[in-house]
DRENTIVO-763969 format. One record per atom (N, C-alpha, C): x, y, z; residue in three letters. Coordinates in pm, whole numbers, plus 50000, padded with zeros to 5 digits. Example, Ala and Ser with C-alpha at 12.3 -4.5 7.8 and 13.67 -1.06 7.14 Angstrom:
2
513194943150780ALA;512304955050780ALA;513204967050780ALA;512854977550708SER;513674989450714SER;512905000350787SER;
***
This chain:
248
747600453975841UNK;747100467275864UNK;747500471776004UNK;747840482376027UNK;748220489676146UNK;747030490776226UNK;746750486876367UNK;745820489276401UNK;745650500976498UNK;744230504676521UNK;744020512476557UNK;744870518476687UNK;744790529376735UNK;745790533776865UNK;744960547776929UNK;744250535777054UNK;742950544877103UNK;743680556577247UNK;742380567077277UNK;743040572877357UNK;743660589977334UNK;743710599177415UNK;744110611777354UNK;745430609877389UNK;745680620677299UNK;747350627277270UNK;747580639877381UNK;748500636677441UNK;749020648677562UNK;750130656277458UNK;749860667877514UNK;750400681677414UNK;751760679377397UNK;752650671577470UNK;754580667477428UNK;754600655777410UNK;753220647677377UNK;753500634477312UNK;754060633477214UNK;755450628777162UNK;755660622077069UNK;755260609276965UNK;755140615376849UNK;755020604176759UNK;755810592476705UNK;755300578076691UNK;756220567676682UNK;756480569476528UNK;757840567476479UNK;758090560776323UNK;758430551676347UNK;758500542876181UNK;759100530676169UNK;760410531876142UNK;761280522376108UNK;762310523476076UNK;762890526775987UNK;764140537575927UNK;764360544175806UNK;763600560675773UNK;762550563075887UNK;761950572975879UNK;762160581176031UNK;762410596676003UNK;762630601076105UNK;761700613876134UNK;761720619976257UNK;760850627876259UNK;760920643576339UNK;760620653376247UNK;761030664876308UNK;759940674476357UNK;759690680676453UNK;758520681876470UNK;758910704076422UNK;758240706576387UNK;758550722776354UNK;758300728076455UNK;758530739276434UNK;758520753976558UNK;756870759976547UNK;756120765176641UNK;754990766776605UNK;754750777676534UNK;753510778976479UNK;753010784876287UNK;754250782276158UNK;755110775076188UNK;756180769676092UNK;755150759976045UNK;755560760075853UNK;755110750875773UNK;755530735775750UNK;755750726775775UNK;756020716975766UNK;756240713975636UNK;755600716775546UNK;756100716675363UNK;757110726175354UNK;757190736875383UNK;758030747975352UNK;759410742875439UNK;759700738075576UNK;760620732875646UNK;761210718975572UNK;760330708875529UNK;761240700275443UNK;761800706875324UNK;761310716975238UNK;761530717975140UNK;763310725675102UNK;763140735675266UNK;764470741075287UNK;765350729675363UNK;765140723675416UNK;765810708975472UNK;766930700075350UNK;765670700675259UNK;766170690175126UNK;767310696975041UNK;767000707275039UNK;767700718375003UNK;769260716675036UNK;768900715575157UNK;770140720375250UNK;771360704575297UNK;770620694475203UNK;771220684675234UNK;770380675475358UNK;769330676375387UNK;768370665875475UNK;768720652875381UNK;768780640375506UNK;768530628475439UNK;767370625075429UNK;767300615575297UNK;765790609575281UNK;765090604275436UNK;764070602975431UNK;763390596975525UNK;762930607675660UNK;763030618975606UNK;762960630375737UNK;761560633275715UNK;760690634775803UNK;759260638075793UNK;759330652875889UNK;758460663475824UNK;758860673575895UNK;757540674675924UNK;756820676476062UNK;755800679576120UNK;754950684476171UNK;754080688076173UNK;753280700576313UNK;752310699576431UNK;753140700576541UNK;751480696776649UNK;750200708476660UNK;749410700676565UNK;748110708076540UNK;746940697976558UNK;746040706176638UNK;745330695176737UNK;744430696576576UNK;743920707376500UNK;743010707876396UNK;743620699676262UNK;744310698676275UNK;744770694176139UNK;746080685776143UNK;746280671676030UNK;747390667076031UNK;747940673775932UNK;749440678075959UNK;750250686075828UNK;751620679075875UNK;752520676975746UNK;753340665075730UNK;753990665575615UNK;755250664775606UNK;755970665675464UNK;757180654475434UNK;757130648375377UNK;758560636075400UNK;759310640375236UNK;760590637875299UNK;761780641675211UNK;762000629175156UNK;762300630575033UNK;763150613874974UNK;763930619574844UNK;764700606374768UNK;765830613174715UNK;765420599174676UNK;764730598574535UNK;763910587374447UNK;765360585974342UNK;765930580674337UNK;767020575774193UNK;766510572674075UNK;765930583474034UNK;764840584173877UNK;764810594273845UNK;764120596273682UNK;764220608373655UNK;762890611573690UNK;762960625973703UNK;761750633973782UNK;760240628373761UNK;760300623973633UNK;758890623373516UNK;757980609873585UNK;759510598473634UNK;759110585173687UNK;759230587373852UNK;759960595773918UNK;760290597974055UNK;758490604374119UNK;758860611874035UNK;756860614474081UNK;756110607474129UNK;755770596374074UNK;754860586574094UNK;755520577574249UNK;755880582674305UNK;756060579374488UNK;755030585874552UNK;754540594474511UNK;753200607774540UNK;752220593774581UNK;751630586374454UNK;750820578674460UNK;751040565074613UNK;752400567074626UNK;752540559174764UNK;752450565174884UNK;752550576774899UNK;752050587675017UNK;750640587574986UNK;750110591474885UNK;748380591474918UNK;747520574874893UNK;748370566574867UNK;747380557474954UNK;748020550675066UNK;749550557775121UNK;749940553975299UNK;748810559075397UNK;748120575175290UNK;746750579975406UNK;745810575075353UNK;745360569375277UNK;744320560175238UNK;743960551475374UNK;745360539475350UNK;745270525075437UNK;745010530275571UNK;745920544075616UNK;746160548975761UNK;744420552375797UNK;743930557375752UNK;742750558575749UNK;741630546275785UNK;741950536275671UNK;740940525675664UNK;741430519675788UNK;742720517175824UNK;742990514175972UNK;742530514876049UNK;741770531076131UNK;741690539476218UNK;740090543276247UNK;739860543876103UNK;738510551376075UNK;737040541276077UNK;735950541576145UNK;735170536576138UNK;734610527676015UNK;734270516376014UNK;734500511075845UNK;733560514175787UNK;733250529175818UNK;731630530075695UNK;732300543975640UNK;733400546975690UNK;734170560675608UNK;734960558175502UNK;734350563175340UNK;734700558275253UNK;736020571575201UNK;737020566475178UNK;738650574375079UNK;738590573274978UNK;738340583374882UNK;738870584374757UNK;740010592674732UNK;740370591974591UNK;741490598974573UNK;741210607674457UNK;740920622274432UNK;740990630774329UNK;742640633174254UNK;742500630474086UNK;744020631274066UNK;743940645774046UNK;745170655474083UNK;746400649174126UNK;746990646674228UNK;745940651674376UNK;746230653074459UNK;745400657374607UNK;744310652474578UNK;742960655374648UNK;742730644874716UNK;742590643274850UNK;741740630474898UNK;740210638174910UNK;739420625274913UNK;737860626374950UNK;737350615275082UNK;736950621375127UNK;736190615575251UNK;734380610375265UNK;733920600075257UNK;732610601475197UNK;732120615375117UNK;732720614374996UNK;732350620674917UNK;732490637874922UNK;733290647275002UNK;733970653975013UNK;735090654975028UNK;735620669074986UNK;737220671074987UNK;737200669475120UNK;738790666975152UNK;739320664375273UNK;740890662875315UNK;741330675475272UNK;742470670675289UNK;743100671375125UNK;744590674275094UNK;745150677674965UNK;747160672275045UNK;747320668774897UNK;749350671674886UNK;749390679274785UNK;750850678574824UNK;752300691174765UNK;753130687274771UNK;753750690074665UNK;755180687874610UNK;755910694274555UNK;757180691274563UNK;757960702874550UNK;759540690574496UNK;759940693774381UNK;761430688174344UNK;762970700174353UNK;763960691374360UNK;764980701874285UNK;765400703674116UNK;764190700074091UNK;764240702073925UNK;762600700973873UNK;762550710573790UNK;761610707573711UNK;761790699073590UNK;762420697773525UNK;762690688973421UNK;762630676673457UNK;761370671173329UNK;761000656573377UNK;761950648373360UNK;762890646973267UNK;763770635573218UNK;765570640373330UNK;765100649173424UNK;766490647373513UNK;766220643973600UNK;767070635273716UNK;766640631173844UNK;766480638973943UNK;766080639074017UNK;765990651874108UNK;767460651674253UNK;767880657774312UNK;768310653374437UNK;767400655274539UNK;766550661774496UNK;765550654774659UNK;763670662074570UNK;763290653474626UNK;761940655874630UNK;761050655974762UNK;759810664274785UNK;759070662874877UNK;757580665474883UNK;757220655574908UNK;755780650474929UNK;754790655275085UNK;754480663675052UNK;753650667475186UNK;751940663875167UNK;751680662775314UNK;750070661775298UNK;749460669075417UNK;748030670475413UNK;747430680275479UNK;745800669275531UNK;745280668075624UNK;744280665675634UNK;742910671375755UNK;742510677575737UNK;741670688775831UNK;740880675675944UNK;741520675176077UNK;740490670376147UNK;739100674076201UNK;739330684576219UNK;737850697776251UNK;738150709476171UNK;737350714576128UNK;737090728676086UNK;737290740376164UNK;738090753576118UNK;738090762876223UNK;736590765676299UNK;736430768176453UNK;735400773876468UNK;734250781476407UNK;734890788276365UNK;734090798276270UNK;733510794776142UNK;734220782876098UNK;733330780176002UNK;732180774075990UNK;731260776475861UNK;729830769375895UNK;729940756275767UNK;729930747475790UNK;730220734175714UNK;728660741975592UNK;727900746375597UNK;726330746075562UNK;726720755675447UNK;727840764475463UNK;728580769875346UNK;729640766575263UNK;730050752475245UNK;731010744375164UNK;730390732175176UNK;729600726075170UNK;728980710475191UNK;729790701475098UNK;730540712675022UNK;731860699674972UNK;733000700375004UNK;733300699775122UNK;734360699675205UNK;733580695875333UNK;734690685675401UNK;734240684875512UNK;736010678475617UNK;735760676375761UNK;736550669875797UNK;735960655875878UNK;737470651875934UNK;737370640475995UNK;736240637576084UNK;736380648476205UNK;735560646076279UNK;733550647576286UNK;733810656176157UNK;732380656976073UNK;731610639876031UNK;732920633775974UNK;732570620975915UNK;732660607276027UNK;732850611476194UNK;732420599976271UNK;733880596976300UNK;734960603676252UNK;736310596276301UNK;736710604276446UNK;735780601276496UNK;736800608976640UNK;737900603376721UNK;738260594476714UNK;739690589976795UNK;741000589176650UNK;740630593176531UNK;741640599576440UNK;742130607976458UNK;743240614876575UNK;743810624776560UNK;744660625476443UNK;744890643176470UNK;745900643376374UNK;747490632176425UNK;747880634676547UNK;748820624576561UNK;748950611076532UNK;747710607076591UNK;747520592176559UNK;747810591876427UNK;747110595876326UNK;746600594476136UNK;748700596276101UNK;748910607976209UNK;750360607376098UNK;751690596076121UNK;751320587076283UNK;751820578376292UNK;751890566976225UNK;750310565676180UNK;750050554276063UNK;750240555575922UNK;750060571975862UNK;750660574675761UNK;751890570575742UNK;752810573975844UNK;754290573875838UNK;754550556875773UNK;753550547675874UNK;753730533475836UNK;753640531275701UNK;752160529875675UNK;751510528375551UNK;752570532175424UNK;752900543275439UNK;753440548975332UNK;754920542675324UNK;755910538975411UNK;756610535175351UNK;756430520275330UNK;755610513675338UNK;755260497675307UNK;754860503775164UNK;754240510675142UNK;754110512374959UNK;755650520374938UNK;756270525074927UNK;757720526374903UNK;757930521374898UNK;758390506574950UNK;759140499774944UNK;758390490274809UNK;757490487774819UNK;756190481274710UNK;756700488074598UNK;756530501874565UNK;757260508074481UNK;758670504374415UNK;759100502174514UNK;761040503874491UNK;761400489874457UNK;760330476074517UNK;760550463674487UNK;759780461074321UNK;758740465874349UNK;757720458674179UNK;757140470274101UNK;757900485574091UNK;757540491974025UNK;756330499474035UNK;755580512973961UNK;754630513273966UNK;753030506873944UNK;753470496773880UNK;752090490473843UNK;751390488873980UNK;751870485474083UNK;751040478274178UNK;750400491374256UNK;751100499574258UNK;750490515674291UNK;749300516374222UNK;749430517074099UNK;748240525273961UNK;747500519574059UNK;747390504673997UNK;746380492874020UNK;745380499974144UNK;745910498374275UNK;745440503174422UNK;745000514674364UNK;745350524874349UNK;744980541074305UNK;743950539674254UNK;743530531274122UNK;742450534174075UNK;741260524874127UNK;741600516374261UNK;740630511874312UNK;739880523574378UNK;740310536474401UNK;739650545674497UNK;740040555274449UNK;740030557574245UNK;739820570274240UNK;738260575574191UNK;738880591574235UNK;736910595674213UNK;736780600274072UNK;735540599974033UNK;735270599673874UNK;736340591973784UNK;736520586773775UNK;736880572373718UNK;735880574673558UNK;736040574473450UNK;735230573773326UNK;734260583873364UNK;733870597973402UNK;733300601673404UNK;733710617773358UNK;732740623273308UNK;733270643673255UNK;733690646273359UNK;734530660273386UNK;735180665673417UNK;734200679173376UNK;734510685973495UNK;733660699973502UNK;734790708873425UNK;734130719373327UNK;735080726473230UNK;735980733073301UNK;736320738673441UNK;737540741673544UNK;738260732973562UNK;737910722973493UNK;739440710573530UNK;739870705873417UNK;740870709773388UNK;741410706473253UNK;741130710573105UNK;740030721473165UNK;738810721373039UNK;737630708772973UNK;737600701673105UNK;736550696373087UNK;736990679872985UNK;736130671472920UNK;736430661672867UNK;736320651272972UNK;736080633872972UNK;736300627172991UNK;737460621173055UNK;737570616773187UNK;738840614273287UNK;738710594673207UNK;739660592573147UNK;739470577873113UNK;740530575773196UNK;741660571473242UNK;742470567773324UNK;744160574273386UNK;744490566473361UNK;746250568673395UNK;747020565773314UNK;748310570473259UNK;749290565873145UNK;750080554273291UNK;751080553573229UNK;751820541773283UNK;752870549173395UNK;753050565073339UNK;753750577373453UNK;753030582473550UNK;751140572373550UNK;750660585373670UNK;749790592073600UNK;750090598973480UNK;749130612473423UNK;748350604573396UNK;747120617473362UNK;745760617873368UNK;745780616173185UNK;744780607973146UNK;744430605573006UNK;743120612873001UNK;742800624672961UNK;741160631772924UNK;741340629572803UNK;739780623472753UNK;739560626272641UNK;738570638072587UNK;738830641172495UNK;738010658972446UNK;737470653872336UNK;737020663072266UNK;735880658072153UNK;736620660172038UNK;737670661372076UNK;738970659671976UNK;740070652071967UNK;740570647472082UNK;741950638772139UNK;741470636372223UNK;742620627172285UNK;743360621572426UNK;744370626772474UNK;744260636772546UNK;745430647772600UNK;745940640872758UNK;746940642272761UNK;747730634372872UNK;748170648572950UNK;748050646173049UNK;748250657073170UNK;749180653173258UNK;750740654473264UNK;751310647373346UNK;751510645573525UNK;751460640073597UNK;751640641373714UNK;752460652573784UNK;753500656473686UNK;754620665673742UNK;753390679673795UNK;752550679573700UNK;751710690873766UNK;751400696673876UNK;751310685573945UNK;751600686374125UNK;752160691674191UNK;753810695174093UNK;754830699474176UNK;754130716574159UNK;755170721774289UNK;754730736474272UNK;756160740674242UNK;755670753074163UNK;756910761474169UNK;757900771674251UNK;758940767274264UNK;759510772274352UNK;760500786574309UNK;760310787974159UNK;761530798074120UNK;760640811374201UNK;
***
């Protein structure tokens, strides 16, 4: 586990990567999802993380170029959200509990906290993509203005006791975390992902509120990632690609 890395961040501190991963930091109010996404586009090599120095929030997007078809390339998602899982359990006081909402939700003792995005050069599940990108978002404080007492299901970091989690710090260890499951990925397949995933996903065998999916029973994961609900009729499979957004 990466350990902790105490201490504040001075405003032109740079962030460390590991090796194979590089790092671009954006122009300020530039999107960091929207900047990889034209990057990948444009011929970026895998391993480019495009970034933002935002003292409120970590925002973060990494480019890769998965040699699969889209349907199986997806499921790298699941190695970015538990790189901020581990980065977390690293960093974060050990009574701050991570879950993972599918398809793309983290939870923080029991609030949202934080979401990814994705974005391919294909929608079609059965073609490979030339680049895909995985971004994530995690709110360290709340804007000023907001009153936590009006969303009590949402919250951030520093709400939940993580105060030496900056956003810098969290995306240095993300950066780690995540490609040690890549590579986990790329050596033994998805199984060893699911497995971890569903150690810390939320509602696990439990209904689903009728805004999600239309409701039914969350029983697990197919072997691609998607969501298996059962309804009072079937077992409808929801695939992961859902995640992606559309770009036409």
């Amino acid at each position: 586990m990466t350990p902790p890395i105490n201490g504040p961040t001075t405003g032109d501190e740079q962030p460390s990567f590991p090796p194979l991963l590089k790092g671009e930091e954006t122009l300020p109010g530039m999107d960091p999802f929207a900047k990889a996404v034209a990057s990948a586009a444009l011929g970026a090599e895998p391993g480019l993380i495009c970034w933002a120095r935002d003292q409120a929030t970590l925002r973060a997007a990494l480019v890769l170029a998965p040699e699969a078809p889209l349907e199986r390339a997806i499921g790298i998602t699941f190695a970015v959200a538990l790189g901020l899982g581990d980065a977390l359990g690293a960093l974060a006081p050990p009574e701050v509990a991570v879950h993972y909402v599918w398809p793309g939700i983290f939870k923080v003792n029991g609030a949202d906290c934080g979401a990814m995005r994705a974005a391919a050069s294909t929608a079609d599940p059965t073609v490979e993509p030339d680049w895909l990108v995985i971004g994530v978002e995690m709110p360290y404080r709340r804007p000023s203005e907001a009153d936590p007492g009006n969303r009590p299901d949402q919250t951030s970091l520093i709400e939940e006791g993580c105060i030496e989690v900056t956003p810098l710090r969290l995306l240095e260890s993300w950066s780690r975390h995540t490609l040690l499951w890549i590579n986990r990925w790329l050596d033994d397949g998805f199984q060893p992902l699911h497995a971890a995933w569903r150690e810390r996903a939320w509602a696990m065998g439990e209904d689903l509120p009728a805004d999600r999916f239309g409701g039914g029973t969350f029983m697990g994961l197919d072997e691609l990632g998607g969501m298996l609900v059962k309804t009072a009729t079937a077992t409808e499979i929801h695939p992961l690609t859902t995640l992606l957004e559309d770009l036409s």
